[in-house]
C-alpha positions in Angstrom: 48.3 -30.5 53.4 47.0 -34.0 54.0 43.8 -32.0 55.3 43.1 -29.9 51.9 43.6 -33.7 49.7 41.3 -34.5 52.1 39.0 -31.9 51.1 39.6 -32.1 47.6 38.8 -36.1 47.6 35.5 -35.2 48.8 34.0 -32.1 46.9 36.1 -33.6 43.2 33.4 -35.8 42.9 30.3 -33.7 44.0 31.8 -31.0 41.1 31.7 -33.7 38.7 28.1 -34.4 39.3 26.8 -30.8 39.5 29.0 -30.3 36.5 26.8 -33.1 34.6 23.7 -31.9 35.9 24.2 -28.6 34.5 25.2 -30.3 31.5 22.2 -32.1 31.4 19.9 -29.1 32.1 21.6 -26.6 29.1 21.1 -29.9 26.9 16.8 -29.7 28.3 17.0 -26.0 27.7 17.8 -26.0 24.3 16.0 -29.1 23.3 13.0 -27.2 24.8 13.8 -23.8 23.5 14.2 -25.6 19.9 10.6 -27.1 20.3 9.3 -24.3 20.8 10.6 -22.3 17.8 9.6 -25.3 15.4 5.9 -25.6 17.3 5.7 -21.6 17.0 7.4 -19.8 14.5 7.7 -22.5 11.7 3.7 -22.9 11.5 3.5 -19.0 11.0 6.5 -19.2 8.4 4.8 -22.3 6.0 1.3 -20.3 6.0 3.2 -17.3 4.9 5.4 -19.4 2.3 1.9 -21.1 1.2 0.3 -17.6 1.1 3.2 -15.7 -1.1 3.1 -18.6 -3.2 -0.8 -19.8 -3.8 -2.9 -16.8 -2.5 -4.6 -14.0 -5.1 -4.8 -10.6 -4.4 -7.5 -8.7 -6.3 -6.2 -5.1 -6.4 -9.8 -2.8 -6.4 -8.6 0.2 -8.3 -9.2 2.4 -11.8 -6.8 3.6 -14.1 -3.5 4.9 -12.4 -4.2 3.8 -9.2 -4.5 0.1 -9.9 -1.0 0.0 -12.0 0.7 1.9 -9.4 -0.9 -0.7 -6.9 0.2 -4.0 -9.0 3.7 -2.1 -9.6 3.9 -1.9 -5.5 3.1 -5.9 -5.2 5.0 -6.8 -8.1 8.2 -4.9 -7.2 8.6 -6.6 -3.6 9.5 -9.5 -5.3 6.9 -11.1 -2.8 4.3 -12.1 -4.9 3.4 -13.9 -8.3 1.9 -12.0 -10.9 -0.2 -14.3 -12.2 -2.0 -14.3 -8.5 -2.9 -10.3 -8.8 -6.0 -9.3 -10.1 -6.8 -5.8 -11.3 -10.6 -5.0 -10.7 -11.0 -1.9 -12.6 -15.0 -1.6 -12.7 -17.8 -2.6 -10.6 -19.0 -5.0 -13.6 -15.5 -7.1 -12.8 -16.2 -7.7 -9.3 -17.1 -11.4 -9.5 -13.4 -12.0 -10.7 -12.6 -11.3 -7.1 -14.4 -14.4 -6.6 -11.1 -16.8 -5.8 -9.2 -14.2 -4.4 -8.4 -14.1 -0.2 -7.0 -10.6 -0.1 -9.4 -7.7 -1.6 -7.2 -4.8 -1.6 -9.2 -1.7 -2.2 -8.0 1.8 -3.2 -10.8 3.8 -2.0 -11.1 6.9 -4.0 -12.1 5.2 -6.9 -15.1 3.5 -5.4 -18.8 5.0 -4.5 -20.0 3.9 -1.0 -22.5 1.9 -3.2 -19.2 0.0 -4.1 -17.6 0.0 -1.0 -20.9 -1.8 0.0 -20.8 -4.5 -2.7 -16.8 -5.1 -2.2 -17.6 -5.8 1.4 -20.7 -8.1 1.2 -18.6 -9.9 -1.5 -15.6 -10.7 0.5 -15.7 -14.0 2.1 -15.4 -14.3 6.3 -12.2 -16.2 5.6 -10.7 -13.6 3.1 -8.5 -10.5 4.2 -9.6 -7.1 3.2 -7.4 -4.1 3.2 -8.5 -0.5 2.4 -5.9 1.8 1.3 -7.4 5.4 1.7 -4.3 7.6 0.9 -4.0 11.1 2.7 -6.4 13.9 2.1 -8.9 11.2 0.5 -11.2 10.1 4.0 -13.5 6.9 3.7 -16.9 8.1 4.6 -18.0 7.2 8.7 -20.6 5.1 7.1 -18.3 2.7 5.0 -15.9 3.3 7.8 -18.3 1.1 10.5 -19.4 -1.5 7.7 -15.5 -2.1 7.5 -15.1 -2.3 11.6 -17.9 -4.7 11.4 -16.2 -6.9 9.1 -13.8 -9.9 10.4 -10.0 -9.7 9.2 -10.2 -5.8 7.6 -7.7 -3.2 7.9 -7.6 0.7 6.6 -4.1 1.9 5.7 -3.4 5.2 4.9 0.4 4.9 4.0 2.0 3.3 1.2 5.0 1.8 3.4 2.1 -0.1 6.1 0.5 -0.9 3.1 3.0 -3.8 2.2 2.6 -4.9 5.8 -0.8 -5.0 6.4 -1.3 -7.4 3.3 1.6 -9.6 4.7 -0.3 -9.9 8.1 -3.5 -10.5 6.3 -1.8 -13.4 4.4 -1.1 -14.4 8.1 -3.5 -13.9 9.8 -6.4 -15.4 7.7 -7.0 -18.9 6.9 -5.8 -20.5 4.3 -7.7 -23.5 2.7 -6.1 -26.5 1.5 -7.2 -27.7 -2.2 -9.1 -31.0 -2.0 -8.5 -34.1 -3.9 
């Protein structure tokens, strides 16, 4: 018996030190795995607060189409009304001037106004094409839109949502100066 005490002297206190050093390296862990949370997801989280809140959206659409697409952004709850902008004819395109999202229905456009939306749109500015089903974008306007930085074609209402979120992402966003 005096042999086990013994025993049981001797490896007490090593248990007591592995058991702080295991301590100490859970404690590292999570300190760690919290830095890296703020350092990653928060940055991604305060540009898509800043976007919800400050960014306009000019909605590119006629008639039905552009109520229907305002009625879509307006129902999430997502976004400000006063930041959407309905472009209903090519003789309102400069009031897209401010905006960083162009989102364009494409039916209602010409390629000749496909080609104006695009060489309008700032390299810093999002835009997404929404060509519904059974309405194809031309392969013309389809390669001026692969050629342009931060663009995406959507054919379904339900990415449609999600595309403009990753846009609002995705692309910078420039603080107002002083």
């Amino acid at each position: 018996m005096q042999i086990i005490a013994n025993i049981w002297n001797f490896v007490r206190p090593l248990l007591d030190y592995w058991g702080y050093l295991s301590s100490l390296l859970v404690l590292v862990a999570t300190l760690y795995a919290g830095w890296l949370c703020v350092r990653g997801i928060a940055p991604v989280l305060i540009r898509l607060g800043h976007g919800l809140a400050r960014r306009k959206i000019a909605i590119f659409a006629k008639q039905d189409a552009s109520e229907s697409l305002r009625a879509l952004l307006e129902d999430s709850k997502l976004f400000r009304t006063a930041n959407l902008v309905c472009i209903r004819t090519d003789g309102d395109f400069g009031k897209a001037e401010q905006a960083s999202i162009f989102l364009v229905h494409s039916p209602d456009w010409s390629a000749q106004n496909m080609q104006q939306i695009i060489s309008r749109k700032r390299d810093a500015a999002a835009l997404v094409v929404y060509a519904p089903p059974g309405n194809p974008i031309p392969q013309d306007i389809l390669i001026q839109i692969g050629n342009v930085r931060n663009a995406t074609v959507v054919n379904l209402r339900g990415r449609l949502m999600n595309d403009i979120i990753l846009s609002m992402i995705t692309t910078s966003y420039a603080k107002k100066r002083d």
